[in-house]
N, C-alpha and C positions, 0 to 999 in steps of 0.2 A: 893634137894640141889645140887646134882650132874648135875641135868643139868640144872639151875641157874650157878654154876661155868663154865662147861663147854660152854656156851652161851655168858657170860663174858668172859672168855677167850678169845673168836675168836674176841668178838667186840673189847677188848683191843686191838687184836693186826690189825686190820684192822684200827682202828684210827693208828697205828703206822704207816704201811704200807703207809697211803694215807699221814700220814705228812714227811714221809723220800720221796714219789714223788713229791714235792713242792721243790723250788729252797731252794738256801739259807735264801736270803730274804722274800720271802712269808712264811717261815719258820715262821720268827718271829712276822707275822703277823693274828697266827694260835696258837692255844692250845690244838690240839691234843695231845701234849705229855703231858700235865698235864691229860687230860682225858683219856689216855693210862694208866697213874699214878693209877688214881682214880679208873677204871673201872676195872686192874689188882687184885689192891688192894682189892676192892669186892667179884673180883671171891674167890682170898685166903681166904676170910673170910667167902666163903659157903663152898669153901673145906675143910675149918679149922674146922664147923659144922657136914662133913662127917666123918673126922677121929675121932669126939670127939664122935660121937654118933658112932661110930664102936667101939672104947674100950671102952664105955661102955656097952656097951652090945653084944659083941664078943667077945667070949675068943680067936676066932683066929686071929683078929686083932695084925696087926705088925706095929703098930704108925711109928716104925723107918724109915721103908720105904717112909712114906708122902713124907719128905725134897726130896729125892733122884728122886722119879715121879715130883713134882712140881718143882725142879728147871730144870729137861729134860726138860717140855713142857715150861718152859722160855725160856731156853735157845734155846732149837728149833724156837718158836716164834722171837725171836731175830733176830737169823739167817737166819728168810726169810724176813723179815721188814728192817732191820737195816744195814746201811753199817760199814764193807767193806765186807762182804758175801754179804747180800740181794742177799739171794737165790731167791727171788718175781721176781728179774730181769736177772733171766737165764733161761735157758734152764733147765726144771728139776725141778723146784721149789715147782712147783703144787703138784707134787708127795712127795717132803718132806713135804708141810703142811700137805696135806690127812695121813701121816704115823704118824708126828711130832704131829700135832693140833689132829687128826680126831681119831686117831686109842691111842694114849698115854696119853688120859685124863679114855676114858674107860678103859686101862689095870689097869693102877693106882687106879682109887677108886676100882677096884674087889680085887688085892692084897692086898691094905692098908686092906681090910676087911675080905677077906678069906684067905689072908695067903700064897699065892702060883697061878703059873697060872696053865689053862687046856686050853686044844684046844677048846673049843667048846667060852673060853671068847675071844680067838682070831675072831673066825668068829661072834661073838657079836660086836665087835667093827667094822667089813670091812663096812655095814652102814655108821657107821658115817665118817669114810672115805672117803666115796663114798660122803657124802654130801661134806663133808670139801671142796674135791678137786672140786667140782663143783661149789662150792662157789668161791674160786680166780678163777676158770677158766670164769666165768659169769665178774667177776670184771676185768679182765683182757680184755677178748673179749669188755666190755663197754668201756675201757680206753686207747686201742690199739695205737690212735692216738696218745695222750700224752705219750705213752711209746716209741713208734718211734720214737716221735723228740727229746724224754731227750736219744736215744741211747740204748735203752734196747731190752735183748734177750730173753721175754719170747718162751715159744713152743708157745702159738697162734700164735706170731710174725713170728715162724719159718716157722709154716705150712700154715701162712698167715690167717688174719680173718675171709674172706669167706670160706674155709675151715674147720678153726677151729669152726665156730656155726654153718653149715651146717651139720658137722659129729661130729665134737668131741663131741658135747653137747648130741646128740643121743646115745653119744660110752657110754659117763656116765653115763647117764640117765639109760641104761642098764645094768651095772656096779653095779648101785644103787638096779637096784629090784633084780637082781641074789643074791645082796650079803643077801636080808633081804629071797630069798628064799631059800640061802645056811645056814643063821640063822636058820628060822624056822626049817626046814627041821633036821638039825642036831638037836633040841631042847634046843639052844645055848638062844633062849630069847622061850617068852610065843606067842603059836599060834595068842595070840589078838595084839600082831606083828601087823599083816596084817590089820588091820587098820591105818597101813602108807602106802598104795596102794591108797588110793584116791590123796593123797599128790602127786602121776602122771600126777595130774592136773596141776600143777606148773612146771611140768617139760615140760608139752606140751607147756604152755603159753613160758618158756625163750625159747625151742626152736622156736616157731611159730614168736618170735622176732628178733632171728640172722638168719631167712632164709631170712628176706626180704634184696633187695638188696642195702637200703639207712634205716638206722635205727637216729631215734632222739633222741634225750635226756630225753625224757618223756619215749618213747621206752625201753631203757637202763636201765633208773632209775625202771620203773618195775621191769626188769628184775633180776635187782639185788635187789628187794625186794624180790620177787618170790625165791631166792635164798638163802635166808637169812632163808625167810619162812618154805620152806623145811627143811633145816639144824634144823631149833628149831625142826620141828615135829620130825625129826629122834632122834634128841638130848632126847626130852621128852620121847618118845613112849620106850626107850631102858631105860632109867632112872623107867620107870613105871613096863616095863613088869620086871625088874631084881625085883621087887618087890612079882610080881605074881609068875615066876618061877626060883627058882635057878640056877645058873650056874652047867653046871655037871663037 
């Protein structure tokens, strides 16, 4: 149920994101925000299934806490979709979703359930950050053009696109396996972890797409499948293995 929520979550707010980059007018020829509505709403009601199945059957379950994690990761979500922040369209932004979306869905269902954090749920979540932020950074690097002409400053834009899938996609991609071998290694999730290492196969495919030096739309659109894809496995694999080994 946790990462059913957390899966909902990003796609809610990625439908958010791509209908606040539409003008005013094609706005209203689009219903992203009702499927931001509906998709939002879903996630709440698998995390509404984790809290209920944490008190009951944990005494150290702290219900109160839910509200307080679920409306962060709204409100974070907001503020990188949504003007007049749309953090999405700065400099920096990436970095709040990985923190906001990536890293504050895993601290939330462990406290709602055990009551308190420990370092090692910290490095259980840097994963899913690592996907998160490679997730808009893939969406970004596909949408560069469109973000240029509406005036937007993400860091792809900064360090320019060829740049940024050339290297940044390799920097996270790295990013990504250090964080699941700074997981395991600490015992922060279950050695069967490591069955999110073939899932490097996706990460070779988006980069083997931003090195070329003219990419299509077929191209792209992979790509940010490939990204998405990833994201669920790290999203599940962290969702399973808390199952197999506790947090210490």
């Amino acid at each position: 149920m946790f990462a059913a929520a957390a899966v909902l979550l990003h796609a809610g707010f990625s439908l958010l994101s791509a209908y606040f980059r539409e003008t005013a007018a094609a706005r209203r020829q689009r219903c992203d925000f009702l499927l931001w509505t509906g998709v939002c709403t879903a996630s709440a009601c698998a995390a509404g299934v984790v809290l209920n199945r944490a008190v009951r059957h944990s005494g150290d379950a702290h219900p109160a806490l839910f509200p307080v994690f679920g409306i962060c990761a709204l409100i974070a979500g907001i503020l990188f979709a949504a003007p007049p922040a749309a953090l999405g369209r700065r400099i920096g932004g990436e970095f709040a979703a990985a923190v906001g979306l990536g890293m504050l869905p895993v601290l939330g269902a462990y406290i709602v359930q055990a009551g308190g954090l420990t370092r090692t749920v910290y490095l259980a979540s840097l994963p899913m950050a690592a996907a998160t932020g490679l997730w808009v950074w893939v969406e970004e690097l596909a949408a560069w053009r469109e973000d240029e002409a509406a005036g937007r400053r993400t860091t792809v834009l900064h360090f320019g696109p060829g740049r940024s899938g050339r290297y940044g996609v390799p920097a996270i991609a790295l990013v990504w396996a250090a964080a699941w071998a700074a997981a395991v290694a600490s015992k922060s999730v279950s050695p069967l972890a490591l069955a999110a290492l073939p899932s490097a196969g996706l990460l070779w495919q988006i980069a083997a797409v931003f090195r070329a030096e003219h990419i299509s739309a077929q191209a792209a659109g992979r790509a940010r499948f490939c990204a998405f894809a990833l994201h669920f496995a790290t999203c599940a694999i962290i969702a399973v293995s808390s199952l197999l080994t506790p947090f210490g």
